[in-house]
C-alpha positions in Angstrom: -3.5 -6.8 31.9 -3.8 -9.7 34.2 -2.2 -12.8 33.9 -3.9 -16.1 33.4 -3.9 -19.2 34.8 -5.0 -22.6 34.1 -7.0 -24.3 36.4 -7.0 -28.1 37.5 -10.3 -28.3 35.2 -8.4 -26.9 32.7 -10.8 -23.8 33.2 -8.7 -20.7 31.9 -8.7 -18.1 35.2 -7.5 -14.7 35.4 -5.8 -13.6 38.7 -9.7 -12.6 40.4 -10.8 -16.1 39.0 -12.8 -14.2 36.7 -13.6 -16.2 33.6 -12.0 -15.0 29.9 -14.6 -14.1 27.7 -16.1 -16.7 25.3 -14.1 -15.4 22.6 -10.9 -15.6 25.0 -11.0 -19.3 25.6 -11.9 -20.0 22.0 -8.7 -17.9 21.0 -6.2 -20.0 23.9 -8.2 -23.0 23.4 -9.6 -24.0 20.5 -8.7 -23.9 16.6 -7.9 -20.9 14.5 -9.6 -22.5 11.7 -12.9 -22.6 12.9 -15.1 -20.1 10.8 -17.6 -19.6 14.1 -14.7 -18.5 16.3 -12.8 -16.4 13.3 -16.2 -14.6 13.0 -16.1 -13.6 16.3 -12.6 -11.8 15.5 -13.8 -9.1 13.7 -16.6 -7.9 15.8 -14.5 -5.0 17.1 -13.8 -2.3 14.4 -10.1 -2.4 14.1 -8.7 1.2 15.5 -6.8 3.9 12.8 -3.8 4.1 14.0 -2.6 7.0 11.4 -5.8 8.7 10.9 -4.0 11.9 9.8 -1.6 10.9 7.3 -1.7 10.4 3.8 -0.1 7.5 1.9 1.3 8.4 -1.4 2.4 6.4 -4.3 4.9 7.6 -6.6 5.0 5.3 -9.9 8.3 4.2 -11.1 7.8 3.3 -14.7 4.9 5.8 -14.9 6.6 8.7 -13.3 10.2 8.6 -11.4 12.0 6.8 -14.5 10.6 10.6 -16.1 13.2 11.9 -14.5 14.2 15.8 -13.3 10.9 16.7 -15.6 9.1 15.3 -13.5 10.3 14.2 -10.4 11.4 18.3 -9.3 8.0 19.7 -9.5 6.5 16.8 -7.7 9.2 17.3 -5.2 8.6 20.5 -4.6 4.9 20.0 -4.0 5.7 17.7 -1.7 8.0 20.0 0.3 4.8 23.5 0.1 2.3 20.6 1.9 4.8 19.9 4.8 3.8 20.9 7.8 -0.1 21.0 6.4 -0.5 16.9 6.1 1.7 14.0 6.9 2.7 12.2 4.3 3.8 8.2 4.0 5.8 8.0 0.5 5.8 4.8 -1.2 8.5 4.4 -4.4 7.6 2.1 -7.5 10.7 0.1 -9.3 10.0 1.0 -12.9 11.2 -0.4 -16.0 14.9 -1.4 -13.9 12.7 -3.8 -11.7 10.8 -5.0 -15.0 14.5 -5.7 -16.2 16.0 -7.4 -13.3 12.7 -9.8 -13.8 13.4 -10.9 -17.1 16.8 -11.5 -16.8 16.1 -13.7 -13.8 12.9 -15.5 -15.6 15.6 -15.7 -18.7 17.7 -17.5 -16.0 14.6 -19.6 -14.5 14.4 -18.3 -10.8 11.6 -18.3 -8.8 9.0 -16.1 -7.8 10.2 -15.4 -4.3 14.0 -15.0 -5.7 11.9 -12.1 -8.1 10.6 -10.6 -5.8 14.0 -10.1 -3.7 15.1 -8.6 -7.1 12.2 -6.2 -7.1 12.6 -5.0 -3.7 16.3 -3.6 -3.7 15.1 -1.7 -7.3 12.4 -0.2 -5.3 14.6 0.7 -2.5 16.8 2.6 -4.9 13.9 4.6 -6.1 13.1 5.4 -2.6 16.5 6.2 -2.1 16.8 8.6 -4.3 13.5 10.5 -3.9 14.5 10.2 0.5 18.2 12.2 -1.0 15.9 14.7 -2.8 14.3 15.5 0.5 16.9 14.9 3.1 17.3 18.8 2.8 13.7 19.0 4.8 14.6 16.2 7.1 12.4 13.9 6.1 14.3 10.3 6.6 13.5 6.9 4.6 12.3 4.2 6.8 12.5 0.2 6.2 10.0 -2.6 7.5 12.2 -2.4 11.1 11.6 0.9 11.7 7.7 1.3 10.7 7.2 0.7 14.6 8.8 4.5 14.6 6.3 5.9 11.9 4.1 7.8 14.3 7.3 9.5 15.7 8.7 10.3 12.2 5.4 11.8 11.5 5.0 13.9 14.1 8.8 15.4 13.7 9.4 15.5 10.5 5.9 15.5 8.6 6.5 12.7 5.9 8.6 10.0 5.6 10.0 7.8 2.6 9.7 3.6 1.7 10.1 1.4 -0.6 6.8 0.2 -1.6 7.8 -3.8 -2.0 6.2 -5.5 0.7 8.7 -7.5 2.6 7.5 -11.1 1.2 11.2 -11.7 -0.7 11.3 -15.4 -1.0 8.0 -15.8 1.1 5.9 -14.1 -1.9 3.0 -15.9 -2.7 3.7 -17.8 -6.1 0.8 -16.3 -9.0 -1.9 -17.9 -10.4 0.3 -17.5 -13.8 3.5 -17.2 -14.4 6.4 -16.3 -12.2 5.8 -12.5 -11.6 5.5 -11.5 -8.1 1.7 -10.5 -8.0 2.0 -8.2 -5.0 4.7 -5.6 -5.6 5.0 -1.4 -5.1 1.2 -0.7 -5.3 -0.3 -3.3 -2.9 2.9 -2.7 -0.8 1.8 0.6 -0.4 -2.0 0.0 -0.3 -1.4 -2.6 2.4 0.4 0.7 4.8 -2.0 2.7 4.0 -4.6 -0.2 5.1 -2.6 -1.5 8.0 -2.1 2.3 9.6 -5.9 2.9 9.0 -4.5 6.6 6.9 -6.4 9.0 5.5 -6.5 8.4 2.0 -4.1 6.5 -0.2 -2.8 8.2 -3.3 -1.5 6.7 -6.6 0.4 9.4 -8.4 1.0 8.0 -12.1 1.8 9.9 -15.8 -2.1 10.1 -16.4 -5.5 11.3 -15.2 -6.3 8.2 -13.9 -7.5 5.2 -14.4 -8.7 4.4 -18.3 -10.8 1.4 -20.0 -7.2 1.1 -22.3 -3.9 2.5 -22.0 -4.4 5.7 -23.5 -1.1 6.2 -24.4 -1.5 3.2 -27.0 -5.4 3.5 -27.8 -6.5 7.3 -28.5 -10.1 5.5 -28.1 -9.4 4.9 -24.6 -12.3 6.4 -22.0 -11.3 7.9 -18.7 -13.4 6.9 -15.9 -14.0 8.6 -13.1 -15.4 7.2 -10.5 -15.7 3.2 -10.3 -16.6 0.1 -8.2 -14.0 -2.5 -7.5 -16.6 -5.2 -8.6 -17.8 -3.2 -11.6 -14.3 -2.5 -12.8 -13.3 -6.4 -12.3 -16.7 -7.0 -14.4 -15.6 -4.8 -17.1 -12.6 -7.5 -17.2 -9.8 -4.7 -19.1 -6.6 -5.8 -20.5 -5.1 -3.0 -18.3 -5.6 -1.6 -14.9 -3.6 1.3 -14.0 -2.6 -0.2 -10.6 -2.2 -3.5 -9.8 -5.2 -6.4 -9.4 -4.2 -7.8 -6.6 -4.8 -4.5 -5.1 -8.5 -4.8 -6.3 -8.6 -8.2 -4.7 -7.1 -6.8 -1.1 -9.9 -4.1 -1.5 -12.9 -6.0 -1.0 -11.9 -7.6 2.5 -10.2 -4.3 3.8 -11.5 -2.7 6.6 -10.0 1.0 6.9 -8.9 2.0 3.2 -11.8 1.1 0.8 -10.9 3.4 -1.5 -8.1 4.8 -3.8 -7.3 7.9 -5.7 -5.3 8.1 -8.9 -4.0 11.0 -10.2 -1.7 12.7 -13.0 1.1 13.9 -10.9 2.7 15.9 -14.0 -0.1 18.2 -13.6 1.1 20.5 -10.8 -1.0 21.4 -7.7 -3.0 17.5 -8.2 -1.4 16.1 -5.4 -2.1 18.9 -3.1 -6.0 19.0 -4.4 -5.8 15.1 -3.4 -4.6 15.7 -0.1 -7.0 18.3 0.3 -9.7 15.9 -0.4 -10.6 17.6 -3.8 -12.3 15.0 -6.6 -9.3 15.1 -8.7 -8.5 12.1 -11.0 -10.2 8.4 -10.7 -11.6 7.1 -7.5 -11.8 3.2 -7.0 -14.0 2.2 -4.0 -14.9 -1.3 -2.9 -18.8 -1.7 -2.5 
């Protein structure tokens, strides 16, 4: 890359004296708030950088809080689809993150102060699914080291998170309440978006994704196959992952869609990697 150089007309130069594009000297020199020039931004697709790999979900409440039942067999399908797809594994915080956040509402801390809460429960999920498959080689990774991720990949076929996103005491604050609105799912989704992967898989305790929680309304309907805007229209009282997911959905550019899937049903997750119709399917428009 050549350098730059500013000229006595205040004319940005490059070392030829060849001019910076428009959308060069707009960048250096004029505001990053102006819509025209932010428009300009995103005329270049932005690149996949993980094409190849899956990012995968595993609930905390919904699933790893199961314990041996369910967390063994899952393990073990993880282990037969090494070496057949790479795999980024995200770990949920469950009903020990949902306890640390009442005690500290009961105790009036902030959101961001929640959030730091939530993050170290997640990290001992991850923890403890990274020991489960430290047999295989397959290490557990923090926000330093994602700069590694395409190594780990490529050496050891998965690798293991947390699925917080690093906000801590930076979180955005809610529109209600204290509850950090972006914890394991949009931490995950956001990789999976970021990297530009291959699909990004929610494993939970049920088929997928329901107009009620079917474990409290037997009247419940699973859905299939949905719309982000026609499941916001539908306005439930429950999603099965996150909204704010939803809401990060509609601006994405590389993962516009999610799969959710029953991961107690053995062989699910390898028909998902596989790219078999198995479980729900959210997709923005």
């Amino acid at each position: 890359m050549k350098n730059t150089i500013l000229s006595e007309n205040n004319t940005l130069l490059c070392e030829n004296d060849t001019l910076l594009s428009e959308l060069g000297k707009s960048l250096v020199t004029g505001s990053l708030s102006d819509e025209r020039v932010l428009a300009e931004t995103g005329r270049e697709p932005a690149i996949k950088i993980l094409p190849n790999a899956h990012v995968i979900k595993i609930g905390g409440q919904s699933f790893i809080d199961r314990g041996r039942s369910a967390v063994f067999p899952l393990i073990e399908e993880i282990v037969e689809n090494l070496g057949h797809h790479e795999m980024i594994i995200g770990s949920g915080g469950g009903t020990r993150a949902r306890h640390a956040y009442s005690v500290g509402l009961d105790l009036g801390l902030p959101n961001g102060v929640l959030s730091v809460l939530g993050t170290f429960v997640s990290m001992q999920n991850a923890r403890m699914i990274n020991y489960l498959l430290a047999n295989y080689g397959i290490p557990f990774i923090e926000p330093a080291q994602f700069g590694q991720l395409a190594h780990y990949l490529k050496e050891r076929g998965a690798v293991v998170f947390f699925g917080m996103p690093p906000y801590t005491f930076w979180h955005k604050n809610p529109s209600v309440g204290r509850i950090p609105p972006y914890r394991t799912d949009t931490g995950t989704y956001l990789v999976s978006e970021v990297f530009g992967t291959k699909s990004m898989i929610f494993v939970k305790d049920e088929e997928g994704l329901y107009t009620a929680d079917p474990k409290k309304d037997r009247n419940a309907k699973f859905i299939k196959k949905i719309s982000v805007a026609e499941l916001k229209a539908m306005d439930l009282q429950d999603v099965v992952v996150e909204r704010s997911v939803l809401d990060l959905m509609e601006n994405a550019q590389n993962r516009r869609s999610i799969r959710v899937i029953n991961g107690l049903e053995r062989g699910n997750l390898t028909r998902a990697l596989n790219g078999e119709d198995v479980g729900s399917l959210i997709y923005a428009d």
